[in-house]
TIBADO-237425 format. One record per residue (C-alpha): residue in three letters; x, y, z. Coordinates in steps of 0.02 Angstrom, whole numbers, padded with zeros to 5 digits, always signed. Example, Ala and Ser with C-alpha at 12.3 -4.5 7.8 and 13.67 -1.06 7.14 Angstrom:
ALA+00615-00225+00390 SER+00684-00053+00357 
//
This chain:
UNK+00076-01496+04009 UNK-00031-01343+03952 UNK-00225-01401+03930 UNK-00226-01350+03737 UNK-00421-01322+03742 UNK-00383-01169+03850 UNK-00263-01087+03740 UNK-00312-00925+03681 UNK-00232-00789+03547 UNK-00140-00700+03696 UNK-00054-00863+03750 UNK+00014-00887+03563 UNK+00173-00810+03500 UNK+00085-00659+03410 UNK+00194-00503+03329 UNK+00160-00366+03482 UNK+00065-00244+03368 UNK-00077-00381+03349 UNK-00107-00425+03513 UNK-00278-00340+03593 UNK-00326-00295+03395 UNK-00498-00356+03342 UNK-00518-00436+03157 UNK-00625-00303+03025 UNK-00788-00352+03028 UNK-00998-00302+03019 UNK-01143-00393+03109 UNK-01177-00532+03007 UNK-01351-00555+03089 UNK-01521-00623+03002 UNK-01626-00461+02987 UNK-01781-00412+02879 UNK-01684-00269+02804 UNK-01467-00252+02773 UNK-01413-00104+02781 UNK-01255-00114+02847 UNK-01115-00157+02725 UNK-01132-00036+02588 UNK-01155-00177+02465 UNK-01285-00153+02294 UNK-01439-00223+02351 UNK-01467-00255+02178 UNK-01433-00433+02117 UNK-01340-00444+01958 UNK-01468-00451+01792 UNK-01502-00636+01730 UNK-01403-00589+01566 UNK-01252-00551+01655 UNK-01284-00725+01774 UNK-01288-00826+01608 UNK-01132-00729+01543 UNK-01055-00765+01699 UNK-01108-00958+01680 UNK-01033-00953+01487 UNK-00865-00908+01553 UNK-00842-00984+01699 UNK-00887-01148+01590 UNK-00743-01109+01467 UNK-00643-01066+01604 UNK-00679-01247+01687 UNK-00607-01345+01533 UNK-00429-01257+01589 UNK-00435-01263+01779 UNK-00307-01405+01781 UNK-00183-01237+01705 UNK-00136-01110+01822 UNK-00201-00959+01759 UNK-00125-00802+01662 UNK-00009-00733+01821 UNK-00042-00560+01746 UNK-00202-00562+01705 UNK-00178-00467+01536 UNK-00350-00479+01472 UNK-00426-00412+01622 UNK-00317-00275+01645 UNK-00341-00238+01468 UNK-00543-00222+01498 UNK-00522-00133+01654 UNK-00424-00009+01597 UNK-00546+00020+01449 UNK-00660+00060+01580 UNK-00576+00194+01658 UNK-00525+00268+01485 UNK-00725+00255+01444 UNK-00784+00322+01616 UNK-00638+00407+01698 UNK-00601+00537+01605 UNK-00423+00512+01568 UNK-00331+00365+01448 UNK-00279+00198+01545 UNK-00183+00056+01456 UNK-00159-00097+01520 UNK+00006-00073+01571 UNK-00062+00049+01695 UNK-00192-00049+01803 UNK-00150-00193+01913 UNK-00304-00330+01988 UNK-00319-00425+02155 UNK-00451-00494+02257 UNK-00534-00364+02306 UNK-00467-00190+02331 UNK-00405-00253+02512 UNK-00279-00372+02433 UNK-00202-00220+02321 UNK-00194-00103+02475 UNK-00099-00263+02538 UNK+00025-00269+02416 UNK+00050-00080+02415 UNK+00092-00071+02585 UNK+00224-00240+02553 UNK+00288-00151+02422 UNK+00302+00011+02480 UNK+00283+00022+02681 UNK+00357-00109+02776 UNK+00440-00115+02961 UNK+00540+00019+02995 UNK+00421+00126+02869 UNK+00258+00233+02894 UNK+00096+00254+02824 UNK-00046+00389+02883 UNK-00225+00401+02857 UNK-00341+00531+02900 UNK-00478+00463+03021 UNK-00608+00420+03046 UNK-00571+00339+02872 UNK-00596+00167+02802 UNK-00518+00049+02956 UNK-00458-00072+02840 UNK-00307+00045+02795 UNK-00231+00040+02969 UNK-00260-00133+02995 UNK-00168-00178+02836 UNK-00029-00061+02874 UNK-00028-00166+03045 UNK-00013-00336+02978 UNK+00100-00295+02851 UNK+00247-00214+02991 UNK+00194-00035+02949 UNK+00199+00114+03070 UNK+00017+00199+03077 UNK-00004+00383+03097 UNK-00172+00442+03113 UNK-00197+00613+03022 UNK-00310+00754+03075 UNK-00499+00793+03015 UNK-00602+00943+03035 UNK-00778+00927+03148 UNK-00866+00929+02987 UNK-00751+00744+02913 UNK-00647+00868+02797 UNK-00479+00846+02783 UNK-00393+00987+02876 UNK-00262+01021+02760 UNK-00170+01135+02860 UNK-00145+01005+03003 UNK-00126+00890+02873 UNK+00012+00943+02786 UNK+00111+00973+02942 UNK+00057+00807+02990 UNK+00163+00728+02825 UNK+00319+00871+02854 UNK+00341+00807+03035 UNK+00326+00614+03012 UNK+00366+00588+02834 UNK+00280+00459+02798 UNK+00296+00310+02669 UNK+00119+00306+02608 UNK-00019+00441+02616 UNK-00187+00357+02588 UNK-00323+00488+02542 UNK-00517+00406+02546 UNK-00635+00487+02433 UNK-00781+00480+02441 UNK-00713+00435+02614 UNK-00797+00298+02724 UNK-00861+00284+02847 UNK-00944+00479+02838 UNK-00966+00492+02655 UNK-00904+00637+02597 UNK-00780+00690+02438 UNK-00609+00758+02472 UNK-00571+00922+02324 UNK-00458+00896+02182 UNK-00372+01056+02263 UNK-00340+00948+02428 UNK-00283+00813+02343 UNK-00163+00895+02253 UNK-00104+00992+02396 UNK-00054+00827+02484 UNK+00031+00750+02342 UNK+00132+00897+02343 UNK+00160+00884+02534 UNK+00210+00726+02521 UNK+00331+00712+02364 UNK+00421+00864+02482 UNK+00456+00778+02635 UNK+00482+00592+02575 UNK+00449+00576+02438 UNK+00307+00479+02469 UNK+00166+00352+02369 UNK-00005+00432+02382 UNK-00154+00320+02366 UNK-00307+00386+02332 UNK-00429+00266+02383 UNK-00598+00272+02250 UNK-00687+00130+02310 UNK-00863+00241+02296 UNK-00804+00350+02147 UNK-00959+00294+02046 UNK-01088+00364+02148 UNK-01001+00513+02169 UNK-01068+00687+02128 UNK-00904+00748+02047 UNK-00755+00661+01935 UNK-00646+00543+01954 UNK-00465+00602+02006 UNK-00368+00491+01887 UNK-00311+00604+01757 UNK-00217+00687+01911 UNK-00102+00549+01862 UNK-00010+00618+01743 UNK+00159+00681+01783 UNK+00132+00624+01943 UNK+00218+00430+01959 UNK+00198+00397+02171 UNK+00014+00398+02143 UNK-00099+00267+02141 UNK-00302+00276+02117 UNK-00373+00108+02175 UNK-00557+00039+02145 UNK-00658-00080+02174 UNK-00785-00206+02086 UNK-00903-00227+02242 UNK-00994-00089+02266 UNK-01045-00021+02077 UNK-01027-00175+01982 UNK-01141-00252+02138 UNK-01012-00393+02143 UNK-00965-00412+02353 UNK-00953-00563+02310 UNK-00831-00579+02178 UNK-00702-00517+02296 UNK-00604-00395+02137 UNK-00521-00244+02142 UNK-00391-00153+02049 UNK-00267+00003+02062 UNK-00213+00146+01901 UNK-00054+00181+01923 UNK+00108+00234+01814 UNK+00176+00061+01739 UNK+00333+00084+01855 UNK+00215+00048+02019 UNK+00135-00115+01936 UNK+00288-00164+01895 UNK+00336-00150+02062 UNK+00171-00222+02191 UNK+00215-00383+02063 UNK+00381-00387+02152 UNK+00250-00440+02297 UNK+00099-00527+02226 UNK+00092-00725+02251 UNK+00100-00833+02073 UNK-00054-00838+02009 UNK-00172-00736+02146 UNK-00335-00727+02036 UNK-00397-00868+02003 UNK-00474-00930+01822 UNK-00648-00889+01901 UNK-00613-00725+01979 UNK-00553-00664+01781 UNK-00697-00758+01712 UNK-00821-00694+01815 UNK-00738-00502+01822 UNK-00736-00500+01634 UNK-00915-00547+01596 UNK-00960-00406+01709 UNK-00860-00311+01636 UNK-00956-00347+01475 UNK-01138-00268+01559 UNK-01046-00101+01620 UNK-01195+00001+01550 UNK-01327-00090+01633 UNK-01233-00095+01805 UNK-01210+00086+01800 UNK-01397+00120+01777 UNK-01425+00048+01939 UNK-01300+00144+02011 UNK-01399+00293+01970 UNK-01557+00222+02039 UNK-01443+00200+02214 UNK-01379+00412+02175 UNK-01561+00453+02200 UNK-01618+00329+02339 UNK-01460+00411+02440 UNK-01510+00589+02394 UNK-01693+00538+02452 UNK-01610+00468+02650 UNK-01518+00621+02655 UNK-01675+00734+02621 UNK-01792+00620+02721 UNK-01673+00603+02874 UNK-01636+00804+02865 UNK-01801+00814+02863 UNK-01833+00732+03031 UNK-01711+00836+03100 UNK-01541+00730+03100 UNK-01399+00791+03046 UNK-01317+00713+02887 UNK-01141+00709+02833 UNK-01132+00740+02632 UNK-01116+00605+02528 UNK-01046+00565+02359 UNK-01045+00372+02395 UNK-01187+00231+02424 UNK-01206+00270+02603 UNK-01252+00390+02736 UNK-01183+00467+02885 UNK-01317+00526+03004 UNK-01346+00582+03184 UNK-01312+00655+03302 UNK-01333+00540+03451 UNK-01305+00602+03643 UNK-01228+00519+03763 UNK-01051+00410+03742 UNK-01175+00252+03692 UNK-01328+00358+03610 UNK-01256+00282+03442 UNK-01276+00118+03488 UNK-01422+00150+03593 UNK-01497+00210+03440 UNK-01417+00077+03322 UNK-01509-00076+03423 UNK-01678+00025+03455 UNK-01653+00032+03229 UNK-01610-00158+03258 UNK-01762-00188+03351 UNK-01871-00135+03196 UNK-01789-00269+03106 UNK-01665-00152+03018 UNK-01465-00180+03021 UNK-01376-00007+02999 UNK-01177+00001+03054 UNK-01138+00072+03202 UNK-00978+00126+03151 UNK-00872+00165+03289 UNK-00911+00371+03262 UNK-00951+00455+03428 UNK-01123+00505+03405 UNK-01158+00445+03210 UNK-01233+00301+03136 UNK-01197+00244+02931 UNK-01354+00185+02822 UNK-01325+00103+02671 UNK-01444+00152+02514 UNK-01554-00010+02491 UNK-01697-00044+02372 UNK-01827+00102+02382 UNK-01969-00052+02494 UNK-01770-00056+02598 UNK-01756+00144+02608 UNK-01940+00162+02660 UNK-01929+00026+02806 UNK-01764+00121+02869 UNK-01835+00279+02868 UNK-01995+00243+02959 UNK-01874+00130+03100 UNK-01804+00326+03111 UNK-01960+00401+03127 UNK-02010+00294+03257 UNK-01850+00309+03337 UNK-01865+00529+03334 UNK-02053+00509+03401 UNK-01989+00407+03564 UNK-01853+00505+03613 UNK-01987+00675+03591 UNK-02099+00574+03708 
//
């Protein structure tokens, strides 16, 4: 009989494409400073904690009722939202919620990718598509970038002719390095796409509030196999809340519900997502505090001579580090100042999120410390 204690993830009867994977994941680790996640460093304003406390309270009297399945009044504030702040009209029959912008990735790939069906990304990109298109059965193809992290579109677009892929997910601003991908690009790929599949093409605008330029939603019209998702972590400086939500033509919500469990957002989730909802205003302002801290790393660490990767979202790309472990050489010598940044798998680059400005200044002088040593 097999000594169960030893049993390990190898010795269980996982799907082939999961075995040797690694789960997503940052450093969790108890640090003076976090920078590491790209989260709002801000906590939420005490009016919007005891509007959060009024709802969830009313929500409480019902919590022996399953909640509304379609979450109508939440879509119906969201897409108010993106009608007030994305330039282009939303109803509520056009936006779909989950928890968090993972779990509607998730059900776009169910829907629309699948085994036996593809899905490319253009890398390095956020990791989280690929691993979803794993563990949902769906081919990966990992599409080509230029040295700089633009999208080459020429490569690109041969890229989608030759595989023809399912789903084309397009990250901007694009993590892990930051930067915005054009209107003109985007556009370009759709167009790729629809010709060789036709294909969905998700624009992932997880960052889109700290972004320099607009949002790409009113490319929507006329165009039904795209999808614009977002996310209620980063501006709305809710991590925690665990929201996110896609704009789409109805036809596509209609359809990820063909996938969706019964009742995936809990009573809380809509209670708590609304009242935030509620404080939009006052969550954006500090979103423009976190615009300038980021413009202030990327001048700073220019300024010590690093190069930086341009940013439209909460975060910075920065380097470059010699040597195949100079990242992470550099990452734990940051570490060692009692600062967490994210080594994030780059060759040669590290990612700093925008923190309080006390956060920003304790970063930047880890860096200057780090820039004197190695001119030692």
């Amino acid at each position: 009989m097999t000594d169960v204690t030893d049993v390990k993830i190898d010795d269980l009867p996982v799907r082939d494409e999961l075995r040797g994977k690694s789960p997503y994941g940052a450093p969790q680790l108890d640090v003076p400073v976090r920078l590491n996640t790209n989260e709002n460093p801000y906590p939420l304003p005490e009016p919007l904690v005891e509007r959060i406390a009024e709802r969830v309270r009313e929500a409480a009297r019902d919590l022996n009722r399953y909640p509304d399945r379609d979450a109508v009044e939440l879509r119906t504030k969201l897409a108010e939202y993106l009608t007030k702040t994305g330039g282009h009209p939303v109803s509520t029959e056009n936006v779909w919620a989950a928890n968090g912008s993972n779990e509607v990735i998730q059900q776009l790939l169910q829907t629309f990718g699948g085994p036996g069906r593809t899905a490319i990304g253009f890398e390095p990109s956020y990791s989280m598509h690929g691993l979803i298109a794993r563990g949902t059965g769906t081919g990966w193809i990992s599409g080509p970038r230029n040295d700089d992290f633009t999208i080459d579109l020429a490569a690109a677009e041969k890229a989608i002719a030759e595989h023809r892929p399912d789903v084309v997910f397009i990250t901007t601003p694009n993590n892990p390095t930051g930067n915005a991908v054009p209107r003109e690009t985007v556009l370009a790929l759709y167009e790729a796409a629809q010709a060789a599949k036709p294909s969905m093409v998700v624009v992932d605008e997880a960052y889109i509030e700290f972004s320099h330029g607009a949002s790409l939603l009113p490319l929507l019209t006329g165009r039904p196999n795209l999808v614009v998702s977002r996310t209620m972590s980063k501006a709305f400086g809710a991590a925690g809340l665990r929201l996110g939500y896609l704009a789409a033509h109805p036809a596509v919500v209609d359809a990820v519900q063909l996938v969706r469990l019964p009742y995936h957002l809990s009573a809380v989730t809509q209670a708590t997502a609304l009242a935030a909802l509620e404080h939009t205003d006052t969550l954006l302002g500090y979103v423009e505090q976190l615009k300038a801290e980021r413009d202030r790393l990327v001048a700073e660490l220019r300024g010590l001579g690093y190069e930086v990767t341009e940013s439209d979202a909460n975060f910075v790309q920065f380097g470059r580090f010699d040597g195949a472990d100079g990242a992470h050489k550099a990452w734990r010598a940051i570490l060692d100042r009692g600062v967490l940044v994210r080594d994030n798998g780059v060759p040669g680059w590290l990612r700093v999120t925008a923190g309080t400005p006390a956060e920003n200044d304790a970063f930047l002088d880890a860096v200057r410390e780090l820039k004197k040593e190695r001119q030692a």
